[in-house]
RODO-2510 file (C-alpha; in nm, 4 decimals, decimal comma):
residues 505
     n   res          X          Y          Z
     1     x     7,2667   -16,7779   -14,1477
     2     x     7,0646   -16,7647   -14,4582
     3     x     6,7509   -16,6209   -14,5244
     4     x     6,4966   -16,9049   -14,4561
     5     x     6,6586   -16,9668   -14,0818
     6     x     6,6427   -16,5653   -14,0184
     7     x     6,2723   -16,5537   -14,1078
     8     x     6,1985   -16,9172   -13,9562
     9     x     6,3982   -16,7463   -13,6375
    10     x     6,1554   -16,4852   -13,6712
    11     x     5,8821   -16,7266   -13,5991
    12     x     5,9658   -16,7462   -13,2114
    13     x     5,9807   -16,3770   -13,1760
    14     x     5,6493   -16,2984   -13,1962
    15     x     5,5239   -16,5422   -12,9221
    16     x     5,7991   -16,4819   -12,6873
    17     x     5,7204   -16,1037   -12,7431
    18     x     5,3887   -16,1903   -12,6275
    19     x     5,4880   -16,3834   -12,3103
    20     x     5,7739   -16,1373   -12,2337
    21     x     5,5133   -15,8305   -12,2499
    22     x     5,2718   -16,0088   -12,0189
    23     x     5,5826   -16,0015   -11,7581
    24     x     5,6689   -15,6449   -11,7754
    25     x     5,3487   -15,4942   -11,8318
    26     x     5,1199   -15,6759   -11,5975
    27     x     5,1578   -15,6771   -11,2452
    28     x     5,1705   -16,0599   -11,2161
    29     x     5,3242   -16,0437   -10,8125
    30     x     5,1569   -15,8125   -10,6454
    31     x     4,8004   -15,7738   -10,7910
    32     x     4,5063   -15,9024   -10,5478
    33     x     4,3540   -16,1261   -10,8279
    34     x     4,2494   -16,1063   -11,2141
    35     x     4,0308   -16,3975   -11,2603
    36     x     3,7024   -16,4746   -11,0126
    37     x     3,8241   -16,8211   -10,9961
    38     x     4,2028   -16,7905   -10,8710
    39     x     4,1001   -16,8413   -10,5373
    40     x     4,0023   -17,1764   -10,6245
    41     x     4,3452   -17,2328   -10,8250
    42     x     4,5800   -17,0882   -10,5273
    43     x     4,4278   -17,2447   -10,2591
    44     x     4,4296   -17,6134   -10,4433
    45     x     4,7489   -17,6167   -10,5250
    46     x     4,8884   -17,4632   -10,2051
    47     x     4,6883   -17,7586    -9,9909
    48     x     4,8258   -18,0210   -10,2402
    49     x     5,1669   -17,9170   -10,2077
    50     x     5,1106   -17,9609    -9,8120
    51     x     5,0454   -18,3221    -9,8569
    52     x     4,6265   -18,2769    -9,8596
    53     x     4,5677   -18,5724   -10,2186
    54     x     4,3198   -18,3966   -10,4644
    55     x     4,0755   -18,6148   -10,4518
    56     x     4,1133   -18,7442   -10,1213
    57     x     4,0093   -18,4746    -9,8588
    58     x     3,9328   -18,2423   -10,1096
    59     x     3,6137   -18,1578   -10,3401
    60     x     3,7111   -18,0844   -10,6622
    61     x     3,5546   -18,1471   -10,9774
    62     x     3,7893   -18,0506   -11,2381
    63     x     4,1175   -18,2875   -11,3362
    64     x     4,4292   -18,2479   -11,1543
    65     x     4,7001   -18,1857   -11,3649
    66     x     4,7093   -17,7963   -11,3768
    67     x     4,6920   -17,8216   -10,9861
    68     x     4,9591   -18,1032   -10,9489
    69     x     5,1987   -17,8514   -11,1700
    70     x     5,0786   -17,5721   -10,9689
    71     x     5,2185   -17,7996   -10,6341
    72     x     5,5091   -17,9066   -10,7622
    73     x     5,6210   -17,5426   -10,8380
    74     x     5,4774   -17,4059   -10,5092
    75     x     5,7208   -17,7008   -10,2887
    76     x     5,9874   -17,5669   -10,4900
    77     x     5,9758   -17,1922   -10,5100
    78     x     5,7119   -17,1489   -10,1913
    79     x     5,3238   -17,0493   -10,2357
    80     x     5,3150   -16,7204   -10,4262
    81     x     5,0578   -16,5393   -10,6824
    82     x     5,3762   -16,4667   -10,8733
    83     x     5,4691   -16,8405   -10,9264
    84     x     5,1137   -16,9511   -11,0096
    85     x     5,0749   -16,6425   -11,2521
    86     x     5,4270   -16,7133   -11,3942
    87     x     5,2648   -17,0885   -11,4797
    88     x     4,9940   -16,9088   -11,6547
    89     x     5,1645   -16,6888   -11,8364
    90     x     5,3761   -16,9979   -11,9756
    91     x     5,0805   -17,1742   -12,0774
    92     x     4,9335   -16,8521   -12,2747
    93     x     5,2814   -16,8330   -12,4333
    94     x     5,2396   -17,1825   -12,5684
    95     x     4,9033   -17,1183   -12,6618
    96     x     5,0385   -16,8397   -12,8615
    97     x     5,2928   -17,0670   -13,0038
    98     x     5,0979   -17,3141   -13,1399
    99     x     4,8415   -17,1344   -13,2617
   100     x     5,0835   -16,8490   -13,4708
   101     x     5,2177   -17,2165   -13,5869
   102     x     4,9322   -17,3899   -13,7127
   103     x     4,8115   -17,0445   -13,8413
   104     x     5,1155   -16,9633   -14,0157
   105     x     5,1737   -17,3555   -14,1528
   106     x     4,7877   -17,3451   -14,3302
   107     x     4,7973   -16,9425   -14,3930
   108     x     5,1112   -16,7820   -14,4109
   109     x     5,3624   -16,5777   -14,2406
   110     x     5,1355   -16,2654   -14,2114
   111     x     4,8153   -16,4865   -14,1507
   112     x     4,9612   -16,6479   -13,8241
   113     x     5,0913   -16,2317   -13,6834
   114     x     4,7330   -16,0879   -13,7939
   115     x     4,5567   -16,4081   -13,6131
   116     x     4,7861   -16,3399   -13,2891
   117     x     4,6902   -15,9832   -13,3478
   118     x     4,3203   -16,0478   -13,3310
   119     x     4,3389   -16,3034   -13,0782
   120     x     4,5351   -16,0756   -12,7886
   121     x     4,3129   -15,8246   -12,8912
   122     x     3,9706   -16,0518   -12,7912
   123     x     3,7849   -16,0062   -12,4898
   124     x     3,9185   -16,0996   -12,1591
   125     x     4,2485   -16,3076   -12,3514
   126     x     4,4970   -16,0995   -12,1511
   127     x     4,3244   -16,1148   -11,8283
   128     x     4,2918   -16,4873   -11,8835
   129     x     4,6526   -16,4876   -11,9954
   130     x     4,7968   -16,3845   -11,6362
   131     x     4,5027   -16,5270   -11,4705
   132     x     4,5559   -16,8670   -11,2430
   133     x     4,2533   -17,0261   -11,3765
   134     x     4,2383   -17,3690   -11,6159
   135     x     4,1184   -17,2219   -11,9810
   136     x     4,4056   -17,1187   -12,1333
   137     x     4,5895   -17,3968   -11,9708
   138     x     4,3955   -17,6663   -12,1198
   139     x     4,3442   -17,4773   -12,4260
   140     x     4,7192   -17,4449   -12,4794
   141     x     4,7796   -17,7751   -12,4502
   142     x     4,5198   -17,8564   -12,7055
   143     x     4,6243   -17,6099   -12,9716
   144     x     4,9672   -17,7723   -12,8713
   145     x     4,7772   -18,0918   -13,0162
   146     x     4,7007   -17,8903   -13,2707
   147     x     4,9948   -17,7752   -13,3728
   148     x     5,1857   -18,1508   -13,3444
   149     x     4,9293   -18,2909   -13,5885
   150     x     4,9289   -18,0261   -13,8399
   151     x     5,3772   -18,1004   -13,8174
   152     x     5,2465   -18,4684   -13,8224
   153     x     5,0436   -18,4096   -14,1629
   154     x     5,3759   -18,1963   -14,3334
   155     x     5,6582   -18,4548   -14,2532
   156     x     5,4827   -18,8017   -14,1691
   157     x     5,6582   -18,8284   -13,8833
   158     x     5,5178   -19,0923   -13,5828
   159     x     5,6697   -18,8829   -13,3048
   160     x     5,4500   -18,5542   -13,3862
   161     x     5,1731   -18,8163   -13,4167
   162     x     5,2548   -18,9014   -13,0592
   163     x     5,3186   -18,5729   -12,9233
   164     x     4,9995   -18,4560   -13,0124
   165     x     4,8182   -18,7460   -12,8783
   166     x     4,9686   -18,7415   -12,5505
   167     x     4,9023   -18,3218   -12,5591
   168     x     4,5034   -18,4046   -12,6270
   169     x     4,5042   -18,6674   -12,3679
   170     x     4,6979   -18,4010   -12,1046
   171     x     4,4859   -18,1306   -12,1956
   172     x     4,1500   -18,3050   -12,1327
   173     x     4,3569   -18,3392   -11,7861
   174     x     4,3748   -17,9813   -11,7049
   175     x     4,0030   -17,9329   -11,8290
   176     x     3,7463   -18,1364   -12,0660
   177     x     3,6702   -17,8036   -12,2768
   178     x     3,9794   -17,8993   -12,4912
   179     x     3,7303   -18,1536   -12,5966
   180     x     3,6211   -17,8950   -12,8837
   181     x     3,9449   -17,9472   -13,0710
   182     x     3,8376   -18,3565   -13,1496
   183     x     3,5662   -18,2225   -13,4025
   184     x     3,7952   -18,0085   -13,5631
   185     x     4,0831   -18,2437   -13,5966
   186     x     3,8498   -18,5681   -13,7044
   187     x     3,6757   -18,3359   -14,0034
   188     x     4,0135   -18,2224   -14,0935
   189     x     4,1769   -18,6035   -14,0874
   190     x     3,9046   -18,6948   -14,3508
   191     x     3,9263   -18,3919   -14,5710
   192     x     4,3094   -18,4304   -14,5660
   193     x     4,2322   -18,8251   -14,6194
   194     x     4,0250   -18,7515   -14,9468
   195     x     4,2759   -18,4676   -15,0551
   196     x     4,5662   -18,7034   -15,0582
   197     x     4,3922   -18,9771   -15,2272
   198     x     4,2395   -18,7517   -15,4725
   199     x     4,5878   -18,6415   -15,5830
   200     x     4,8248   -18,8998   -15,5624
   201     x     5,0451   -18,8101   -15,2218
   202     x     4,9681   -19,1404   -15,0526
   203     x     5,2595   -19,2979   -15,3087
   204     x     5,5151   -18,9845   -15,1753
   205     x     5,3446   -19,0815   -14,8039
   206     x     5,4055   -19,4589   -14,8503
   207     x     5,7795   -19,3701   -14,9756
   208     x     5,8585   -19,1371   -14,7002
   209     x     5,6370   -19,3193   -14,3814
   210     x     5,8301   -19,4465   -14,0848
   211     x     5,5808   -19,7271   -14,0096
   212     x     5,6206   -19,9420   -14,3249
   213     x     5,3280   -20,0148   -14,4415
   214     x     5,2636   -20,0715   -14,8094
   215     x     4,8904   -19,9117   -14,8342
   216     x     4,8342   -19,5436   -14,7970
   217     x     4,4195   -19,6457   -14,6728
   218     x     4,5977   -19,8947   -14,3840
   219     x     4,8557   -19,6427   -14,3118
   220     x     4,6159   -19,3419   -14,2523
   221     x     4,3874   -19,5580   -14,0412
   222     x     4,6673   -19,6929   -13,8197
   223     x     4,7840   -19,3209   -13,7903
   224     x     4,4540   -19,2463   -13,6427
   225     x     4,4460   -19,5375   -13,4594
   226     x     4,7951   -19,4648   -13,3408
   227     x     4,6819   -19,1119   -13,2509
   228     x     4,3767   -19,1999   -13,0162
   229     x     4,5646   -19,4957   -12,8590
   230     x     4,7863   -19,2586   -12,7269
   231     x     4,5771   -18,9431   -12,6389
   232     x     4,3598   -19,2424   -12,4251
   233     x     4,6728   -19,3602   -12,2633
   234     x     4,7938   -19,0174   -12,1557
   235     x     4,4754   -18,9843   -12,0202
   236     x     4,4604   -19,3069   -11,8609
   237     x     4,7734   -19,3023   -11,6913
   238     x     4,7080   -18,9457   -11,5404
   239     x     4,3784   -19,1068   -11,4023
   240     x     4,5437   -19,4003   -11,2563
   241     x     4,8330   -19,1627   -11,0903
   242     x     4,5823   -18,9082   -10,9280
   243     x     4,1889   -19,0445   -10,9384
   244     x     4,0012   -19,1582   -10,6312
   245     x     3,7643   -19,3953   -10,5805
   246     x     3,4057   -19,1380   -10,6528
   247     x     3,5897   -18,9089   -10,8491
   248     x     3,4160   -18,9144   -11,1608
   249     x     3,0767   -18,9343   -10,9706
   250     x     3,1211   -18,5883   -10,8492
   251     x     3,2731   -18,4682   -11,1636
   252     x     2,9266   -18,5573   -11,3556
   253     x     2,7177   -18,4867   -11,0330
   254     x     2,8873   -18,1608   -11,0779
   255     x     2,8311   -18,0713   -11,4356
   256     x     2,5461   -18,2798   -11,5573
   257     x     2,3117   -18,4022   -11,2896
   258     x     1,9485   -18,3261   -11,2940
   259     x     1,9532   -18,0758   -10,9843
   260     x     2,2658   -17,8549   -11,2019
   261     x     2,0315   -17,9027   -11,4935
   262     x     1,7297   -17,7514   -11,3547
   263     x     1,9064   -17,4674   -11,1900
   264     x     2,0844   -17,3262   -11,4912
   265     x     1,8381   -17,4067   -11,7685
   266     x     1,5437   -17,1801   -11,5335
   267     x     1,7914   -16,8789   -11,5355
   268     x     1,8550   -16,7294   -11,8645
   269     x     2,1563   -16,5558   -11,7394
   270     x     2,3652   -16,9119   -11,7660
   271     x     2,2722   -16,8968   -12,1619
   272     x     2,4869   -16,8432   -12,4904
   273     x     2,3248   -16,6877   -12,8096
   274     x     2,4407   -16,6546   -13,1468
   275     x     2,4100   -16,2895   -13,0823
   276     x     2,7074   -16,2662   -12,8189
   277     x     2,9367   -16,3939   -13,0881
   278     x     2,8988   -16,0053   -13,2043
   279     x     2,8862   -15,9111   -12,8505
   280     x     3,2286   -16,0816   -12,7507
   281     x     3,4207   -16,0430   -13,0354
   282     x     3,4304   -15,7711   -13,2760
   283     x     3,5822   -15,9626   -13,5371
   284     x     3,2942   -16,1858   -13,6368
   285     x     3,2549   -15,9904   -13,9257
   286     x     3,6241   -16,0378   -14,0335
   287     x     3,5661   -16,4214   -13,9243
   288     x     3,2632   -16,3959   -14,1246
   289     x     3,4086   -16,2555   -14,4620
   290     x     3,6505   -16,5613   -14,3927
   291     x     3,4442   -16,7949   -14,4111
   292     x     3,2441   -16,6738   -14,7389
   293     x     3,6119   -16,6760   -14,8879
   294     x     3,6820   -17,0416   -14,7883
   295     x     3,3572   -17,1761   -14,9630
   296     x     3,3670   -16,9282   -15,2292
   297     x     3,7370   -17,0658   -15,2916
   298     x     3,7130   -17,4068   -15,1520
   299     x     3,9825   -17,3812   -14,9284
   300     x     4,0040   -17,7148   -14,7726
   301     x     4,3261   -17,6792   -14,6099
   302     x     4,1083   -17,4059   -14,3811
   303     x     3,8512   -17,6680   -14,2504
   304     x     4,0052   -17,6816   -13,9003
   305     x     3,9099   -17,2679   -13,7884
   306     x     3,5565   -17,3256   -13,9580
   307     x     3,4851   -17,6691   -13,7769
   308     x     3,6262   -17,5268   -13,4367
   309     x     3,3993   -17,2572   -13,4459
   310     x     3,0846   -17,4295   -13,5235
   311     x     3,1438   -17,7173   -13,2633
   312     x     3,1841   -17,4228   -13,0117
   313     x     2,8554   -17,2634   -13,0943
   314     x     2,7053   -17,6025   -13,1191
   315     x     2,7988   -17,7103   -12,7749
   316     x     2,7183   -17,3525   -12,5821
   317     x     2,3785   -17,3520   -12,7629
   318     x     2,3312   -17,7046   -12,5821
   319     x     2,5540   -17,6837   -12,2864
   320     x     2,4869   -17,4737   -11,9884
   321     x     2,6406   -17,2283   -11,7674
   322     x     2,8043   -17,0294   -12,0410
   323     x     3,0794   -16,8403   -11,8336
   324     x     3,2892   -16,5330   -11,9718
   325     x     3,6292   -16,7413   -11,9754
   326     x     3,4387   -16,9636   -12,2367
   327     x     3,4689   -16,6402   -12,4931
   328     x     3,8231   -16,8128   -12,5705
   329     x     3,6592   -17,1322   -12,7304
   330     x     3,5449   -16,8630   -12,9968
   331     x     3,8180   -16,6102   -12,9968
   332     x     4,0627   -16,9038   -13,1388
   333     x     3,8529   -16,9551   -13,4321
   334     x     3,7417   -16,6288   -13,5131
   335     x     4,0970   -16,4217   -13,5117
   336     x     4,2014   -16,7431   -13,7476
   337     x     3,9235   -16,7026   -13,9629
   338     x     3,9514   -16,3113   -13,9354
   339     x     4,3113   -16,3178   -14,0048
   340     x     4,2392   -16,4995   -14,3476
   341     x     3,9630   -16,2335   -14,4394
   342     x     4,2118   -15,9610   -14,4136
   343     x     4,4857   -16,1124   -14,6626
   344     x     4,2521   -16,3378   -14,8824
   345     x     4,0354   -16,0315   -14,9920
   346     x     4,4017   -15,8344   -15,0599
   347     x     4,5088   -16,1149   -15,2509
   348     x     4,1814   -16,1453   -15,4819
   349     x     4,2095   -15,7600   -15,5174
   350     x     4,5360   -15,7717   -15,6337
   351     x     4,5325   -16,0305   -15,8999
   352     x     4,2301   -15,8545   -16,0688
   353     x     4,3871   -15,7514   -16,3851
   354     x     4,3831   -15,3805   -16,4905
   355     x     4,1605   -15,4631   -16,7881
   356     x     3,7913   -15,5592   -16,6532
   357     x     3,4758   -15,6191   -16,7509
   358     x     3,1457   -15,4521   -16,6070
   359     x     3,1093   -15,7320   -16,4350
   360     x     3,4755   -15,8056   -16,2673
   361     x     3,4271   -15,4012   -16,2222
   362     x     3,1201   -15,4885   -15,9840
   363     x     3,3013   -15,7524   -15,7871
   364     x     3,5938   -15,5624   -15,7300
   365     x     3,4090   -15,2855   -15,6562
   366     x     3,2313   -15,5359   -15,3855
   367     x     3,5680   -15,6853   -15,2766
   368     x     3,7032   -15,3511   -15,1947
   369     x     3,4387   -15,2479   -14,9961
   370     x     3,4421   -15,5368   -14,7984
   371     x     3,7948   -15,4877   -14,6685
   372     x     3,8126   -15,1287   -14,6345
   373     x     3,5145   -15,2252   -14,4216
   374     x     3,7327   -15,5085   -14,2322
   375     x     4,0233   -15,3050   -14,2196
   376     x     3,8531   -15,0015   -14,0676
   377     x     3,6790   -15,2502   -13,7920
   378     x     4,0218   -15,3807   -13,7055
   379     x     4,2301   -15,0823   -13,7279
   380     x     3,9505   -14,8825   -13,4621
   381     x     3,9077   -15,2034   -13,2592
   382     x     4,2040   -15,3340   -13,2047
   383     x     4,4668   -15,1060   -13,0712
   384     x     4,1607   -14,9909   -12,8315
   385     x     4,1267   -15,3330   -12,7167
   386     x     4,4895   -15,4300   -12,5943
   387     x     4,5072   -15,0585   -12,4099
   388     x     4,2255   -15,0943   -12,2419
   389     x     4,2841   -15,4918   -12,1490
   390     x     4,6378   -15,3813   -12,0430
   391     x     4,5550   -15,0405   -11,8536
   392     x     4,2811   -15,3172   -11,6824
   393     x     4,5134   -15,5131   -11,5627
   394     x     4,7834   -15,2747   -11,4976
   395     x     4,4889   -15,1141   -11,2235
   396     x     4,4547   -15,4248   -11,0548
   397     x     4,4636   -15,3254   -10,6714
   398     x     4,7610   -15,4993   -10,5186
   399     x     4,7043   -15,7342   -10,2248
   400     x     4,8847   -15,5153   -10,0342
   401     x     4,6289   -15,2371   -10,0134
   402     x     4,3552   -15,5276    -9,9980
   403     x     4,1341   -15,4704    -9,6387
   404     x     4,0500   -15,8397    -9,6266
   405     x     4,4003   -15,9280    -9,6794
   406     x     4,4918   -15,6954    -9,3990
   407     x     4,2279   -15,7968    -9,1794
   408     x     4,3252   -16,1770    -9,2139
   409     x     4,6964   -16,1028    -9,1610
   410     x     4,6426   -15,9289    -8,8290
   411     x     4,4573   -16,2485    -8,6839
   412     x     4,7042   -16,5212    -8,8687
   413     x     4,9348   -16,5511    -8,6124
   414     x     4,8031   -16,8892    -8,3830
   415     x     4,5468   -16,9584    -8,6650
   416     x     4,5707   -17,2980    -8,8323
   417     x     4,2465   -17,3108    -9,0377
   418     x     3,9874   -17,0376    -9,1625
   419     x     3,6552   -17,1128    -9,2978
   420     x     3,5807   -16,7992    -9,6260
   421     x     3,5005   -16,7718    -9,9674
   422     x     3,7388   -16,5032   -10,0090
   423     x     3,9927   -16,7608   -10,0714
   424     x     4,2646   -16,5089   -10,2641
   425     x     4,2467   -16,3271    -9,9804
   426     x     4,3205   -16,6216    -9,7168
   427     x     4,5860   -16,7471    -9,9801
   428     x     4,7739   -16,3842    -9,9433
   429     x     4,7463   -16,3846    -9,6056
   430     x     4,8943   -16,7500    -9,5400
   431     x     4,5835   -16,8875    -9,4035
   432     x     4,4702   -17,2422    -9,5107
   433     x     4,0682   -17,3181    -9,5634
   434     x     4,0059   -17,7094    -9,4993
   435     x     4,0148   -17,9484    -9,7653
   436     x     3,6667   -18,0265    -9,7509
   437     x     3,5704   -17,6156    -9,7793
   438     x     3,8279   -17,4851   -10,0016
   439     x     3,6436   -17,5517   -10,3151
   440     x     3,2639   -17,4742   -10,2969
   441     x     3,1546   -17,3058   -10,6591
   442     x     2,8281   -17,2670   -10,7567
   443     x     2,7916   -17,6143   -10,8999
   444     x     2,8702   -17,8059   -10,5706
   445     x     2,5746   -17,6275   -10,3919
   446     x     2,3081   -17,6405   -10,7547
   447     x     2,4039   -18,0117   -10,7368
   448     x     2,3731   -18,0588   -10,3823
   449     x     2,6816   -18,2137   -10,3205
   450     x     2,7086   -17,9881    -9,9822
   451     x     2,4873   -17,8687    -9,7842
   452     x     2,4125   -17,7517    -9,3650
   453     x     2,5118   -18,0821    -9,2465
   454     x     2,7911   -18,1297    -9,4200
   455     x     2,9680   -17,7864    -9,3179
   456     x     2,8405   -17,7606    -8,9652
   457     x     3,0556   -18,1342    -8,9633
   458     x     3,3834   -18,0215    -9,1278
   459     x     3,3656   -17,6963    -8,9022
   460     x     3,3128   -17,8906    -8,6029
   461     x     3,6280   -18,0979    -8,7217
   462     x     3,8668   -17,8135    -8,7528
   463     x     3,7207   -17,5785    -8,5868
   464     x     3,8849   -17,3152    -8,7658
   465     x     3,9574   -16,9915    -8,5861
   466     x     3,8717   -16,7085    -8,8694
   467     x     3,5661   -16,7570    -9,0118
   468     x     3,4077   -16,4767    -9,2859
   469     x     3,0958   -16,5777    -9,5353
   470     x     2,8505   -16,3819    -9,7028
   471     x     2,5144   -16,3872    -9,5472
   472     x     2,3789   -16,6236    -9,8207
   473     x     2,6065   -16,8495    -9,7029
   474     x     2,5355   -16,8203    -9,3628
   475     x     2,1483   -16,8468    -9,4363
   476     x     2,1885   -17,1472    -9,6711
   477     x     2,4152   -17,3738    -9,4410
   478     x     2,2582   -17,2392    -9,0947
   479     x     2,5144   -17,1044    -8,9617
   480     x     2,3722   -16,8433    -8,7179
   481     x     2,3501   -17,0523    -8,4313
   482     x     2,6994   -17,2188    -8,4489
   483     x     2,8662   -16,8282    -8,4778
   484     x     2,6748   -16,6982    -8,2245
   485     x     2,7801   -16,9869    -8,0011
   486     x     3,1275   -17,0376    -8,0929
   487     x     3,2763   -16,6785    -8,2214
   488     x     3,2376   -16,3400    -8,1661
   489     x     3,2148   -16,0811    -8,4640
   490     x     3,5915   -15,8596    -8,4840
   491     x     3,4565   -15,4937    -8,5171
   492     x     3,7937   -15,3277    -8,4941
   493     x     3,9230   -15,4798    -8,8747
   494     x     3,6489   -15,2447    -9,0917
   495     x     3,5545   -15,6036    -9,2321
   496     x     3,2382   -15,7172    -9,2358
   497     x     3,0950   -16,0724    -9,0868
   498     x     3,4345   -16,1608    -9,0153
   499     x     3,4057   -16,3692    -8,6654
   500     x     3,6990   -16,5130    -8,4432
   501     x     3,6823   -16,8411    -8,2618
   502     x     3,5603   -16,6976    -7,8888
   503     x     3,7490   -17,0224    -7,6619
   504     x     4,0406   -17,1511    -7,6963
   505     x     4,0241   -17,4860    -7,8766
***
């Protein structure tokens, strides 16, 4: 084995490091939850897997193809946090992956560890990392995207043109956030489009293209052509497979109807400011100093981090709720772009010659500085920020030790349906929520896609034998009546509102 294979070897080490220290260091099995939305996430794909279709029975207004993963693993290897987590952690790996990859292909070696670096180190990335939620799913298969066209641009081969099509296409099927990575891509098609006409590659292109065609303009068009064709089709075809008749009605009632609208633009709380770019990442400065470099040096093969991070602030600024898990959509970006700082300032330092003007003495003066200042920032941030995210996570409080886990295990036996929002809880304890309940987030009620009528109905329907809400619940779909007729409250499980069906059904 020669040198280039050990250190292209190398390459694979530092993601699978990452994946393999999720695994031992995290208690993926046994911890209650990590993410506020894995509730959600269990319970879906534990219903699917029993035969309930997505968009049948069920509510749901996200796209099914982390979920109908999520099934297909849970009819194999049984419903378990452990499998579902396992999932996760595979999709942070090839998040990872790609983007040490793409990092490494347009920055270097060093670039693509430093960017990794920053990017574990980021607020929340962990957490989100062994989390069963859909971010860094559908942002993995996007940088996956990524990563295929970036291969695509180095060898001008149609199957990495592919690849990353159908990867775009898949991960708008897992979430629409990956949607931020089409800016990106498009500005970085054109400025790679100029580049190569500017300085003669389309001739090596046309020599070395697999489709044939005699005209580097035609070729580059049909590549892009080629490109959307298939990202549409892998969408399509996932559509066709799963989609209902009404699905995409709920999907925009859901996330763009007047009624959301009004709720989250009155509450200031649902809003993203320039300001928490500081606030959730401390390497904006790094990112920052990047960016100066890539202007100040026109580094055009850097486009992609720069674009990526202004389409994300563009659509927060415009798009509300801004939730925490959105932080990734700027921690991608930003450890790029920090990455850069760190090794592009070194660089200039280094090839300033020992003779110097005044002048040169004043900018290298500057220049040093400015990375003893970016150094210090990363060197006190970042170790700080992995212990803490790990010894987090690491004090998760296992299920096992969980008094609404306990409480709902006691009653399971005989019970065939329970009506909570503590879905992780029912999930642990074996007990299924209906179809029609399982999935009622915030947006479902601002919209008013559900409301009394509509619960008091699916209750009466299944008549579920566990019920526990919180008391805005019970206020907000009218509950009171219906308990106090139908269940009694259990005041021997230390849990409160937690009511059991009083008659035998």
């Amino acid at each position: 084995m020669n040198w280039r294979s050990q250190v292209e070897w190398l390459d694979w080490i530092v993601p699978l490091a990452f994946g393999l220290g999720l695994c031992l260091l995290i208690p993926l099995g046994t911890a209650f939850e990590f993410g506020a939305d894995e509730g959600f996430e269990f319970m879906k794909g534990w219903l699917v897997s029993l035969g309930h279709p997505l968009y049948g029975e069920f509510w749901n207004d996200q796209p099914p193809l982390h979920t109908e993963i999520m099934a297909v693993l849970f009819k194999i290897c049984g419903p378990s946090a452990l499998v579902g987590r396992l999932l996760s952690v595979a999709f942070a790996t090839l998040l990872v992956t790609a983007f040490y990859q793409t990092a490494r292909m347009r920055s270097g070696r060093a670039a693509g560890v430093i960017a990794v670096v920053f990017l574990a180190a980021s607020p929340s990335f962990l957490q989100l990392s062994a989390s069963v939620m859909l971010e860094v799913p559908a942002m993995a298969a996007g940088m996956a995207s990524v990563w295929s066209w970036f291969r695509y641009k180095e060898c001008t081969r149609a199957k990495w043109l592919w690849i990353s099509g159908a990867l775009l296409g898949c991960a708008l099927q897992v979430k629409p956030t990956a949607v931020i990575f089409l800016p990106a891509l498009a500005v970085n098609w054109i400025v790679s489009w100029r580049t190569d006409a500017r300085s003669g590659q389309f001739a090596l292109a046309r020599e070395t293209n697999q489709m044939g065609s005699e005209s580097w303009f035609p070729d580059s068009c049909r590549s892009a052509l080629l490109w959307c064709g298939t990202a549409v089709g892998a969408f399509l075809l996932i559509a066709f497979c799963f989609y209902r008749a009404g699905t995409l009605d709920v999907f925009f009632h859901s996330h763009f109807s007047k009624e959301t609208a009004a709720v989250v633009s009155a509450n200031e709380a649902y809003a993203f400011h320039t300001k928490t770019l500081v606030e959730i990442c401390e390497f904006s400065f790094p990112a920052a100093a990047g960016m100066v470099l890539i202007v100040l040096r026109r580094r055009r093969d850097l486009v992609f981090p720069v674009v990526l991070l202004l389409t994300a602030v563009a659509i927060h600024l415009w798009h509300r709720p801004f939730w925490y898990y959105y932080q990734l959509h700027f921690s991608i970006p930003l450890a790029w772009l920090g990455a850069v700082a760190v090794l592009e300032i070194f660089r200039m330092l280094w090839e300033q010659p020992l003779a110097m003007t005044r002048w040169r003495k004043w900018k290298f003066g500057a220049g040093l500085l400015t990375w003893s200042a970016v150094i210090s920032l990363v060197v006190t941030t970042v170790p700080v920020n992995l212990w803490n995210e790990i010894a987090l996570l690491r004090a998760a409080v296992p299920a096992a030790k969980d008094v609404t886990v306990a409480a709902f295990k006691r009653h399971a036996a005989g019970t065939r349906w329970a009506f909570t929002n503590e879905r992780s809880a029912a999930f642990w304890a074996g007990l299924r929520i209906p179809p029609e309940l399982a999935v009622i987030p915030s947006k479902r009620m601002w919209s008013g896609q559900i409301g009394e009528a509509e619960v008091l109905r699916w209750l009466q329907r299944y008549q579920p034998e566990i019920i526990l809400v919180p008391q805005e619940w019970e206020m907000k779909f009218k509950l009171t009546g219906y308990l106090r007729k139908h269940y009694r409250a259990d005041t021997e499980s230390g849990v409160e509102r937690l009511y059991l069906i009083s008659r035998p059904q």
